[in-house]
NUTINU-73769 format. One line per field, with one value per residue (C-alpha): residue in three letters; x, y, z. Coordinates in nm, 4 decimals. Example, Ala and Ser with C-alpha at 12.3 -4.5 7.8 and 13.67 -1.06 7.14 Angstrom:
BEGIN
type ala_ser $
east 1.2300_1.3670 $
north -0.4500_-0.1060 $
up 0.7800_0.7140 $
This chain:
BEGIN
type unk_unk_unk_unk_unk_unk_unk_unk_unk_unk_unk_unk_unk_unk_unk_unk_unk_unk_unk_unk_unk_unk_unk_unk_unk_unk_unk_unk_unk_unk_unk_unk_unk_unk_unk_unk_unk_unk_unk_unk_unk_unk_unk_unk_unk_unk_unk_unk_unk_unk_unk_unk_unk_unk_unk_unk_unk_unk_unk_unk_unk_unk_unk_unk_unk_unk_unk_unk_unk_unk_unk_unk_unk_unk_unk_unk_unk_unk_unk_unk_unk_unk_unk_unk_unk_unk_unk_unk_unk_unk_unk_unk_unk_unk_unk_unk_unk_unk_unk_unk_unk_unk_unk_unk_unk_unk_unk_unk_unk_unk_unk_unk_unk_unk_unk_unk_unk_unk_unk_unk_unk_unk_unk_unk_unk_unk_unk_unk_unk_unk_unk_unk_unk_unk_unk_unk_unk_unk_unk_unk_unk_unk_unk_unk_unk_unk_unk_unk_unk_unk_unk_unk_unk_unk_unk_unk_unk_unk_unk_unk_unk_unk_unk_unk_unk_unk_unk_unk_unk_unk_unk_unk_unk_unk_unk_unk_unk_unk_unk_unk_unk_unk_unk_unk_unk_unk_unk_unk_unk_unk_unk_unk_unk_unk_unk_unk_unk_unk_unk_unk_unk_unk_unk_unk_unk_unk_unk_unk_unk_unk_unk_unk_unk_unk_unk_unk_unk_unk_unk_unk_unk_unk_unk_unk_unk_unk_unk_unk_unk_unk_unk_unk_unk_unk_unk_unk_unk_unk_unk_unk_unk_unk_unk_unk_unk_unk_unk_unk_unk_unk_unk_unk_unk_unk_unk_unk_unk_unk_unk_unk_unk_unk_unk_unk_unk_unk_unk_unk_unk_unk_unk_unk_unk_unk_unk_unk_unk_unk_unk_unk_unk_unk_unk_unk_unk_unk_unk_unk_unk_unk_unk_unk_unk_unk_unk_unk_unk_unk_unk_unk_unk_unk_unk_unk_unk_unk_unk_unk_unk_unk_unk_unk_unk_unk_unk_unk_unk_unk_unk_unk_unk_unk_unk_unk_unk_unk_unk_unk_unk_unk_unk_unk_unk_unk_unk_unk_unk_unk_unk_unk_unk_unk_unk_unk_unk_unk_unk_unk_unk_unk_unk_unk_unk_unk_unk_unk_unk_unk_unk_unk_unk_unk_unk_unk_unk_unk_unk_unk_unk_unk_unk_unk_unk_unk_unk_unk_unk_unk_unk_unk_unk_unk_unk_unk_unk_unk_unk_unk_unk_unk_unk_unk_unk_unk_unk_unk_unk_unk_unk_unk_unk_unk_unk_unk_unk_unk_unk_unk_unk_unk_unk_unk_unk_unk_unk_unk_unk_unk_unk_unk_unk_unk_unk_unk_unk_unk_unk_unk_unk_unk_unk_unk_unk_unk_unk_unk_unk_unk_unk_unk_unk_unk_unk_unk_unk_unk_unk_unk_unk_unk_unk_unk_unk_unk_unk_unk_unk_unk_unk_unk_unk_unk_unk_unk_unk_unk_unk_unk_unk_unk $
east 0.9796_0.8304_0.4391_0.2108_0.0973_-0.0912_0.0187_-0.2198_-0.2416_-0.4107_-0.0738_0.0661_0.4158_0.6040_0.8325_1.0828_1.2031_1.6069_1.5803_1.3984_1.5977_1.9039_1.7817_1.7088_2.0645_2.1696_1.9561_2.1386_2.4657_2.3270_2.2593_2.5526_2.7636_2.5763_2.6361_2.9958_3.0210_2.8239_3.0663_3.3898_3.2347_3.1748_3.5499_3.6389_3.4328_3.5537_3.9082_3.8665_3.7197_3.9989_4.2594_4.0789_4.0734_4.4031_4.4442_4.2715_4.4278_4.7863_4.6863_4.5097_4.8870_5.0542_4.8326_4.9060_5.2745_5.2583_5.0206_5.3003_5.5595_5.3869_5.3111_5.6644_5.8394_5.5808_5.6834_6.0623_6.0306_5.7851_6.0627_6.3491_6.1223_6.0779_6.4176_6.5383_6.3120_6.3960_6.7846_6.6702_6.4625_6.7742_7.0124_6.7569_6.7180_6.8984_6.9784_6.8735_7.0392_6.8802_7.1910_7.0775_7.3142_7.3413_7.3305_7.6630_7.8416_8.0454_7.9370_8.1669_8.3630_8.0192_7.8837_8.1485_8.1744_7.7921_7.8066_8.0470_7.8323_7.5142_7.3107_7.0134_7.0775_6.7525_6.7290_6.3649_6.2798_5.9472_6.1107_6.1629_6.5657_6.7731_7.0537_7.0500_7.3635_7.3079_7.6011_7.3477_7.3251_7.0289_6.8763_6.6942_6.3928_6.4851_6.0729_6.0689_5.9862_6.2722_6.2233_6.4106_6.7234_6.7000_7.0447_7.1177_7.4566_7.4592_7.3393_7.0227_7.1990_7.5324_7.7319_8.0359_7.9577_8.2402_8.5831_8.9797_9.1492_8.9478_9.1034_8.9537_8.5858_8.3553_7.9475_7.8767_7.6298_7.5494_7.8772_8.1866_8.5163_8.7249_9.0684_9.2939_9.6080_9.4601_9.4253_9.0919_8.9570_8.5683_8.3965_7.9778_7.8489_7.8553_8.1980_8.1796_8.3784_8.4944_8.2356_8.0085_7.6729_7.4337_7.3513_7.5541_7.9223_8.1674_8.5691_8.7700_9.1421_9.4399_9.7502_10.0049_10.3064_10.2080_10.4664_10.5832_10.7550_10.9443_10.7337_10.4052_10.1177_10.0528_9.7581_9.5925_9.2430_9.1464_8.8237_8.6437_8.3469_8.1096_7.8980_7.7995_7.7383_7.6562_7.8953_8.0970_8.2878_8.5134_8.7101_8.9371_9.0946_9.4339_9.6682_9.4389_9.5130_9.5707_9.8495_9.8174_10.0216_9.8902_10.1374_10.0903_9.9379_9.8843_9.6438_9.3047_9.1312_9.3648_9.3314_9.3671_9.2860_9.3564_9.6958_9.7103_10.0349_10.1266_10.0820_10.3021_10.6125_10.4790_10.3882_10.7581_10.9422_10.7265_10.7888_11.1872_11.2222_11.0044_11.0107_10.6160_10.4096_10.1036_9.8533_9.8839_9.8208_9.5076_9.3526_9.4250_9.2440_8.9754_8.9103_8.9218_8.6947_8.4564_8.4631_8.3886_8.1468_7.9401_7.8013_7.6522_7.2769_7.2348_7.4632_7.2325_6.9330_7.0954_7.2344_6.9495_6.9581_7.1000_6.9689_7.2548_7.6608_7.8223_8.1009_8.3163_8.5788_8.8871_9.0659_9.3755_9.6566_10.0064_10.1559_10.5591_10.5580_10.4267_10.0773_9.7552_9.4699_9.1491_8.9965_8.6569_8.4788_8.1692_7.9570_8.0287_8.2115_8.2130_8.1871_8.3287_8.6777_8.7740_9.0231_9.0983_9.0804_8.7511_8.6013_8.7903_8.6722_8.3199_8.3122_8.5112_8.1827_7.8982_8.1394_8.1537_7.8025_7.7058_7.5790_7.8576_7.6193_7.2723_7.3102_7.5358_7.2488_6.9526_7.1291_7.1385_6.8931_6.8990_7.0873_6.9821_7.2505_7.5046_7.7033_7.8149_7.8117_7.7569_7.7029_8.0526_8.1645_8.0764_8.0875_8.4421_8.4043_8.7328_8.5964_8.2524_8.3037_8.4486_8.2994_8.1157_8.0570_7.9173_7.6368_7.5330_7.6330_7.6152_7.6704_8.0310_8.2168_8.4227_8.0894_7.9183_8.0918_7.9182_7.5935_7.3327_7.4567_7.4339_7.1164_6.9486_7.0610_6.9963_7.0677_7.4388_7.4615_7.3204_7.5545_7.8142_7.6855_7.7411_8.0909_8.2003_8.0307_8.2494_8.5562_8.5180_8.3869_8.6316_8.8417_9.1038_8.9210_9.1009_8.9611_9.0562_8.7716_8.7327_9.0921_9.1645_9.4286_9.4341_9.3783_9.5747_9.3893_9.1997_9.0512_8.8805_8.8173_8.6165_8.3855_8.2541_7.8996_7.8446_7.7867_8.1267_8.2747_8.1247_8.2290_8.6302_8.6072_8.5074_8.7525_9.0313_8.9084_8.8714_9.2058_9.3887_9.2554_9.3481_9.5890_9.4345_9.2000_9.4280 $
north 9.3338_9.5444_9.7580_9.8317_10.1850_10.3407_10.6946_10.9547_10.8456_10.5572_10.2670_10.0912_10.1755_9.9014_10.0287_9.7710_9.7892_9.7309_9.6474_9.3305_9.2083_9.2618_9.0526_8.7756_8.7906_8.7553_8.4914_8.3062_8.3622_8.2364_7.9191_7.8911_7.9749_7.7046_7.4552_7.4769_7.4999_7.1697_7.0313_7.1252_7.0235_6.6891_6.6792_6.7480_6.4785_6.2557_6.3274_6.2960_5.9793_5.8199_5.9679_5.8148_5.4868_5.4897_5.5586_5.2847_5.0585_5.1500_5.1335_4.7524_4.6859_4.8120_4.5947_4.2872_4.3414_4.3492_4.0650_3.8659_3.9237_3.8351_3.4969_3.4594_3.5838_3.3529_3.0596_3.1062_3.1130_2.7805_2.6586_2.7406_2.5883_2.2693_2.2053_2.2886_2.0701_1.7879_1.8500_1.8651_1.5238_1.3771_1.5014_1.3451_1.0083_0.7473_0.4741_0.1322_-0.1445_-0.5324_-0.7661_-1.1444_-1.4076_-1.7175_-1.7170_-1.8807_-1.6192_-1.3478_-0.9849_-0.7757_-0.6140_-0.5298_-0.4211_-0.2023_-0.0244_-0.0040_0.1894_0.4454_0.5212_0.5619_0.3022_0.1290_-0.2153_-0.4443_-0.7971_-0.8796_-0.8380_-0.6794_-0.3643_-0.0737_-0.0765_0.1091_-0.0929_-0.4646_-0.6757_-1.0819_-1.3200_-1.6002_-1.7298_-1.6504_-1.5078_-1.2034_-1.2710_-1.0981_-1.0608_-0.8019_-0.4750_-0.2443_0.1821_0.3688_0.4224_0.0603_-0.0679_-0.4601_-0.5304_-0.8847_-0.9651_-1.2237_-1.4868_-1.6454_-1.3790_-1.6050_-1.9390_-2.0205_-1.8657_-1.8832_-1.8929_-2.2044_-2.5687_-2.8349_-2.9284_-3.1628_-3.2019_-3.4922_-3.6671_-3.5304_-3.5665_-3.7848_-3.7788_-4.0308_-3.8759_-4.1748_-3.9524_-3.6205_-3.6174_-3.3951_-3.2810_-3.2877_-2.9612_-2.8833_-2.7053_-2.3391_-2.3779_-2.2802_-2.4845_-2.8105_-3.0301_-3.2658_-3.3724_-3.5371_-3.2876_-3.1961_-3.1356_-3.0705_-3.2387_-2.9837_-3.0992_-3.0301_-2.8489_-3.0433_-2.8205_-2.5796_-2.3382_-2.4411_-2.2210_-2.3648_-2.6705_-2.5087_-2.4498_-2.0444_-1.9665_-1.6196_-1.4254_-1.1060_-0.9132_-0.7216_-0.5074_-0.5280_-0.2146_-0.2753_-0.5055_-0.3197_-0.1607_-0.3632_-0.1493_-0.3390_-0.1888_-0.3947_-0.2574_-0.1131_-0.3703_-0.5331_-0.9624_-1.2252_-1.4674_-1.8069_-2.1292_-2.4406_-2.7143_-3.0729_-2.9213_-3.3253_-3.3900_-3.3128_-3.2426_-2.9507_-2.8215_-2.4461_-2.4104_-2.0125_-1.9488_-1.5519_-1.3899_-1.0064_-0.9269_-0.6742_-0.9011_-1.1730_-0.9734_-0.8291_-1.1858_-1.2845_-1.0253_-1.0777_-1.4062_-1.4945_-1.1499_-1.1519_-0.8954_-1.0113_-0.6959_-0.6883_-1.0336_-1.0751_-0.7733_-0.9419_-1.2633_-1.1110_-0.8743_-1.1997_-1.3937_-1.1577_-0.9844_-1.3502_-1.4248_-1.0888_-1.2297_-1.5407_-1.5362_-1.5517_-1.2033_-1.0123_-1.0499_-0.9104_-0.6344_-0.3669_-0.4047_-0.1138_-0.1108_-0.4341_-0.4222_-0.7260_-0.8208_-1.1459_-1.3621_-1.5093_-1.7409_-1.8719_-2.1227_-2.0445_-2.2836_-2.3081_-2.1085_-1.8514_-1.8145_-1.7583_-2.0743_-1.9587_-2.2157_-2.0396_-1.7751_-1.6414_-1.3809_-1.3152_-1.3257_-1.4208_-1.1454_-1.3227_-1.1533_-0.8743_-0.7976_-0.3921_-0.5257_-0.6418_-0.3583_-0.1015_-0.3136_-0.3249_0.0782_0.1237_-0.1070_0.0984_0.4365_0.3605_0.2546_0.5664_0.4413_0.6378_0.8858_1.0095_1.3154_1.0605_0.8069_1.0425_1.1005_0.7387_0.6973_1.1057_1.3552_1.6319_1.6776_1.9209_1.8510_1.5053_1.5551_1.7988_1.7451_1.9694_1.6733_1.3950_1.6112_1.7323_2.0896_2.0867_1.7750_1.8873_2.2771_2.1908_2.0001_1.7825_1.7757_2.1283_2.0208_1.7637_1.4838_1.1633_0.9554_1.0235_0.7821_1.0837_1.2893_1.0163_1.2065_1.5202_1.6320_1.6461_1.2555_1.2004_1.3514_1.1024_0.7662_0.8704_0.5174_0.5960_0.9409_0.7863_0.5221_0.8188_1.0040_0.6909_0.6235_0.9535_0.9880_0.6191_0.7509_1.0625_0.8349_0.5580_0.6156_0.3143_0.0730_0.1107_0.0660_-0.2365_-0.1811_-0.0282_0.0041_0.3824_0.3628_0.1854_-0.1838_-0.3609_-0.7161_-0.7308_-1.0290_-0.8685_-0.5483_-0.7854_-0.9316_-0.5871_-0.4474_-0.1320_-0.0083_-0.1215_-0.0224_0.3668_0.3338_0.2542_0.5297_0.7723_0.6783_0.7408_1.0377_1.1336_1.0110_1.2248_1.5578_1.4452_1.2018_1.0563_0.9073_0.7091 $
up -2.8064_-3.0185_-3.0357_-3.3718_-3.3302_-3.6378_-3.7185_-3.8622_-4.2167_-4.0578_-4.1399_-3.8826_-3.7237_-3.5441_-3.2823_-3.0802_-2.7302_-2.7382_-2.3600_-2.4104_-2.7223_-2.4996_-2.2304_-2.4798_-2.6117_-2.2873_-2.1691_-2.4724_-2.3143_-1.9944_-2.1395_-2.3991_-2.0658_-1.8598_-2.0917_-2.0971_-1.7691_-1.7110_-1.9997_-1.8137_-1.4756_-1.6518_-1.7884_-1.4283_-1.3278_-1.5304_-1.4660_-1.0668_-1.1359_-1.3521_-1.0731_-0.8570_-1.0179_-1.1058_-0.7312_-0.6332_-0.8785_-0.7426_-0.3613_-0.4673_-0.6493_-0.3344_-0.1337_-0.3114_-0.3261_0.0229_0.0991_-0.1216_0.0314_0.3554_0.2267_0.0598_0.3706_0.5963_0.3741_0.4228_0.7979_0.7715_0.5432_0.7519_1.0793_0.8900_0.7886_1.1401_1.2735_1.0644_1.1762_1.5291_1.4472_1.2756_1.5737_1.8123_1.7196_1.6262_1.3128_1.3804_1.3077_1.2784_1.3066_1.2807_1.3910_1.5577_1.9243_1.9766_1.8053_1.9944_1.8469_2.0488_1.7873_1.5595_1.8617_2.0240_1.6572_1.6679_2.0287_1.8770_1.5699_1.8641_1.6538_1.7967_1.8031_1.7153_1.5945_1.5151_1.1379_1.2684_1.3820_1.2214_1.0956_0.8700_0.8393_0.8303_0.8808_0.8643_0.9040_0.7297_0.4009_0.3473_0.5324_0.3663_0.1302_-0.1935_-0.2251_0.0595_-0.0130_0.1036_0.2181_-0.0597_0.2486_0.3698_0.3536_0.3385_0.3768_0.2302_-0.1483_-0.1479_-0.3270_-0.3506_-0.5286_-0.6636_-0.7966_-1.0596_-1.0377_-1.2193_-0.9397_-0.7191_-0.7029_-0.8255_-0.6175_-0.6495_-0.5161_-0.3177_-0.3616_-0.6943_-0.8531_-0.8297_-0.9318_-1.0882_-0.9940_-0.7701_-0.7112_-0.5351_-0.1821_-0.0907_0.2063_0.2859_0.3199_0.4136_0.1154_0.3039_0.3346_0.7209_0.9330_0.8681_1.0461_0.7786_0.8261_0.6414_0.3942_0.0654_0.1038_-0.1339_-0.1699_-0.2477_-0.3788_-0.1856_-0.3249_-0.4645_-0.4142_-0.1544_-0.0333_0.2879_0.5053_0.7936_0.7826_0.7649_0.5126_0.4644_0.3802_0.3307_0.4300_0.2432_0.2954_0.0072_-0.0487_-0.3285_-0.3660_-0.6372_-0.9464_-1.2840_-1.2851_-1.0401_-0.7421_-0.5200_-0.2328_-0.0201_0.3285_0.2949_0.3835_0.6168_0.4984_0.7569_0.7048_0.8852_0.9018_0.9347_1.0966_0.9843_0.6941_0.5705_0.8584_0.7123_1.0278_1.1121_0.7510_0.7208_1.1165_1.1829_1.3404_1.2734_1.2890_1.2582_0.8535_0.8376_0.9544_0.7412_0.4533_0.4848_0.4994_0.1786_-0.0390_0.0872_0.0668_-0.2458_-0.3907_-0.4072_-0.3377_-0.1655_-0.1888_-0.5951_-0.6085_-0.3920_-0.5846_-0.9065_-0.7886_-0.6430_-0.9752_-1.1691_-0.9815_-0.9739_-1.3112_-1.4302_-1.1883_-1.2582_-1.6049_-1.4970_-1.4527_-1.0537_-1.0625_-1.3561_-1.1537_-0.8438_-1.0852_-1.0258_-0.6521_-0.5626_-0.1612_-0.0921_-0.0362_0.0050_0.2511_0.0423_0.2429_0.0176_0.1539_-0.0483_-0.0053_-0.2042_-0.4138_-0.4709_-0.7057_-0.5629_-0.7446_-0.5758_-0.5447_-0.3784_-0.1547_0.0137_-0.0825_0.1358_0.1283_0.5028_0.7648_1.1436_1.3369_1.6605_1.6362_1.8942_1.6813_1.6318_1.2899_1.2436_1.3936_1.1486_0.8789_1.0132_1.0613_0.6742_0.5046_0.7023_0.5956_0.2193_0.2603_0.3627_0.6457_0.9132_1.0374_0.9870_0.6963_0.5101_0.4999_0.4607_0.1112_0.0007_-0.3244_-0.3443_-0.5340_-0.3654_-0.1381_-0.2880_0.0673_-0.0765_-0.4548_-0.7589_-1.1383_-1.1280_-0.9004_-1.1823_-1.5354_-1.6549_-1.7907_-1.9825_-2.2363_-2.2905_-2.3868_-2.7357_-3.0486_-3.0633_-2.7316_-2.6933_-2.9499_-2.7800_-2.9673_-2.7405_-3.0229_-2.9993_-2.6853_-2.6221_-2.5284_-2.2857_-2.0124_-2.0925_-1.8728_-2.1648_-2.2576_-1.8703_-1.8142_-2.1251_-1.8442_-1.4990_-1.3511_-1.4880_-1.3585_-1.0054_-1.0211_-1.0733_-0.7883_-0.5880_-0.6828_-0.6277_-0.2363_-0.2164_-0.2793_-0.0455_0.2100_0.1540_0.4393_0.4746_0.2124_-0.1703_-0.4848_-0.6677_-0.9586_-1.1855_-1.2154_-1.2519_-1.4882_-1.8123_-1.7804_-2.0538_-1.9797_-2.2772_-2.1393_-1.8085_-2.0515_-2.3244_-2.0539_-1.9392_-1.9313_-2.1110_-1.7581_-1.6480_-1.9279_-1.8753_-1.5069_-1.6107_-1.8407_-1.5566_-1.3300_-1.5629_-1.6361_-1.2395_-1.2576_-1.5082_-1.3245_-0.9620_-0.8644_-0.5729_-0.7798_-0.9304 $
């Protein structure tokens, strides 16, 4: 940079080179230049790396948007596949149907209505059945553990034991009966047929002033259906009775033997000639003696089976003055007729049942099938959108009705569901309970369930919004 020289007076003299202190200055500027160069490289660096990241954090979102649709889309198609399979399974095969009866009985009618339905027909308890149909007492063990769409079309015990409307019987051997004046006639305790062995048997009084028309004894047949107990449902075929008269009447082997005539000419001369009208009355002795009948003991414990329907024969006699007296009640009936008749009423039970074809009866026991019924179908907008109602308040009777009060009992929004699917699949059977206008018998009204009483209260309420509910 610089030399010491020493001049003539013998001191020194430094003297600097300006070329080398300009290289040093700009050696500095090299390296001051360098650096923040390497500093902006680095920033540029840094920045092609977050791009990139952010890059490959995009193309990793793309690719998982993708791969979920895939698997949504994928699971749609296996969902569609699956359901169309299980229609094509449904299509393809067939309800069975385990019918137990005697040998000597002729099933034509049950089994001509069974043919047109395309049900498979078995009748040992071992196979697999859907539907089981027994024209014996009892013949179903209540302890057998039934598939949640197993239909039994017979309760496991004697539904009606007591009744209003039944004449005067009495149990032999057990009991005896002091009366002298009655005339009875001898009866086997399953009141089927007339024959007596040695087991118990029951004498039942005769009539004392029976209405005879031109010399002979009428007596009546109804059918009803009990699909339920609590709450009780009935249905009874429209106009479907059987009117039979008995000549010598007095002769107690020829009691109440069946000599059917045309109802409708019958039922025409009756309501004529005695100004009765036969349909109101049977309902109102059927509702009686079964509303009564419902709160004894045998009934509650049959009350949660919801997987039975029971088919009940009346049979009545008609006094002179024109009342109803119920002789027989069973909780079935032959199935030996080839009757038109008995086959509409066999195909009107397995319809309100459910039981008419095989997407019907895959939605007994399920709610899930929007095809047959709603929560629009059961809850009524227009009394649950005001107060209290709209805050929930189930305390309130006039808020039961609502959804949220529904939802807190779902074995009387099921039972709900059920009674609505039986009235759309009613067909010719009528409701004869619950009533669906206001019943003004305090004395049926008093013996109600809470369950029943619920059920009435729907009814009139399905009523009062559409007609044919009434």
């Amino acid at each position: 940079m610089g030399k010491s020289q020493r001049n003539s007076g013998g001191s020194m003299k430094t003297t600097f080179n300006l070329n080398n202190f300009s290289n040093v200055a700009f050696c500095t500027q090299n390296r001051k230049t360098a650096v923040k160069s390497k500093h902006e490289n680095t920033k540029k660096v840094q920045a092609v790396r977050v791009k990139r990241r952010i890059s490959d954090n995009v193309l990793i979102a793309i690719i998982s948007l993708i791969t979920l649709f895939v698997a949504i889309y994928t699971a749609y198609r296996y969902a569609l596949w699956h359901e169309q399979s299980q229609m094509n399974r449904k299509c393809n095969s067939k309800l069975r149907f385990l019918l137990i009866a005697s040998e000597s009985e002729n099933l034509t009618a049950i089994n001509h209505v069974l043919k047109q339905l395309d049900y498979e027909i078995v009748h040992d308890t071992r196979d697999h059945w859907d539907v089981q149909w027994t024209t014996a007492v009892d013949s179903f063990d209540r302890e057998t553990k039934l598939k949640p769409q197993q239909l039994v079309i017979h309760f496991q015990q004697a539904l009606v034991n007591n009744s209003l409307h039944y004449l005067p019987a009495f149990k032999f051997p057990e009991i005896k009966t002091d009366s002298k004046d009655g005339k009875f006639i001898i009866k086997n305790c399953l009141v089927n047929g007339t024959n007596v062995d040695n087991s118990s048997f029951v004498a039942q009084e005769l009539i004392k002033n029976p209405l005879i028309i031109d010399g002979n004894l009428v007596e009546i047949e109804a059918i009803s259906v009990v699909t339920s107990i609590n709450p009780l449902r009935i249905y009874r075929p429209r106009n479907e009775f059987r009117i039979a008269f008995t000549p010598n009447f007095d002769n107690l082997t020829k009691y109440f033997c069946l000599k059917s005539m045309k109802n409708e000419k019958i039922s025409e001369s009756l309501a004529k000639t005695y100004r009765i009208t036969l349909d109101d009355n049977i309902d109102e002795a059927i509702v009686a003696t079964l509303v009564k009948s419902i709160t004894n003991d045998r009934s509650k414990r049959l009350a949660n089976f919801h997987q039975s329907l029971q088919l009940m024969h009346f049979r009545f006699v008609v006094d002179s003055s024109y009342k109803l007296h119920i002789t027989d009640v069973k909780g079935f009936i032959e199935l030996d007729s080839i009757d038109e008749e008995y086959e509409r009423i066999i195909y009107g039970v397995l319809k309100i049942a459910g039981a008419g074809n095989i997407y019907e009866f895959s939605c007994r026991g399920s709610l899930e099938c929007p095809m047959l019924s709603t929560m629009k179908d059961i809850v009524s907008a227009n009394s649950c959108i005001n107060y209290p109602c709209n805050e929930s308040m189930c305390s309130t009777s006039e808020c039961e009705l609502c959804w949220p009060c529904l939802n807190q009992v779902p074995e009387s929004l099921n039972h709900l569901h059920r009674s609505f699917r039986e009235h759309m699949q009613r067909g010719k059977m009528r409701r004869i309970f619950p009533l669906a206008k206001h019943n003004d018998d305090r004395n049926i009204v008093n013996q109600l369930s809470p369950a029943n009483r619920l059920s009435m209260k729907w009814f009139q309420a399905k009523c009062e919004t559409d007609s044919t509910w009434c």
